[in-house]
N, C-alpha and C positions, 0 to 999 in steps of 0.2 A: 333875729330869726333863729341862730343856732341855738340860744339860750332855752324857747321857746319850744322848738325840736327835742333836746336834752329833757328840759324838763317834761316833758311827756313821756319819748321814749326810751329814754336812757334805763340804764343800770338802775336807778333808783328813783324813777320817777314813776307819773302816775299810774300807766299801764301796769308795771310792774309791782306795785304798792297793791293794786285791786288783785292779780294774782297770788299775791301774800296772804289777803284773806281770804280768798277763794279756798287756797289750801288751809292756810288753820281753820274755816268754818268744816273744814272735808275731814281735818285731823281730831277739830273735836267730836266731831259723832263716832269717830274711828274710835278713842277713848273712850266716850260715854257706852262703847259696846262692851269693850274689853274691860273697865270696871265691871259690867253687870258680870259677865262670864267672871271676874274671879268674885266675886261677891257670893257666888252663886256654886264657884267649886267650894269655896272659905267654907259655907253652910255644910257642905256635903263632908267634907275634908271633920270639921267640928262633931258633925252628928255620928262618925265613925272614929272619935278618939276616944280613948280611955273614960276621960271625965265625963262626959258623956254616950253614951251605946242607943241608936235606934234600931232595935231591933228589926223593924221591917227593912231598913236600909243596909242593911246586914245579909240578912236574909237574901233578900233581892242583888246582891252582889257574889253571892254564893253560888248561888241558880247560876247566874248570866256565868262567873270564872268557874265554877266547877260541872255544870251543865246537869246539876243533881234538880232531882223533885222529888218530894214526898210520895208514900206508896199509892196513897187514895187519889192520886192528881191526874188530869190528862191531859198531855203535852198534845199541843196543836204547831205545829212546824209551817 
């Protein structure tokens, strides 16, 4: 009967085995998020180096850190 007991609730029995994947099924989505976010700075990060210049992503990074617009534009706040 103890054995029985153990093996269910123990330290490393089944109960606790299904909470193990409970959390790696919860840690891998937590992953599959945080790849895409740096996947997703990596592009951004890329498209503003040297080797290559996106200009509108440039641009649009000027506007938002320097809070400039061109003279013809009109800013809606």
């Amino acid at each position: 009967m103890y054995f029985a007991f153990i093996a269910l609730q123990g330290n490393h029995g089944m109960t606790r085995l299904a909470t193990v994947n409970e959390d790696i099924r919860d840690l891998e989505v937590t992953l599959a998020g945080l790849q895409l976010q740096r996947a997703e700075l990596k592009n951004r990060t890329r498209r503003l180096s040297s080797d290559f210049l996106d200009l509108d992503l440039l641009d649009e990074r000027a506007r938002v850190v320097l809070g400039m617009a061109r003279p013809d534009e009109i800013l809606i706040r």
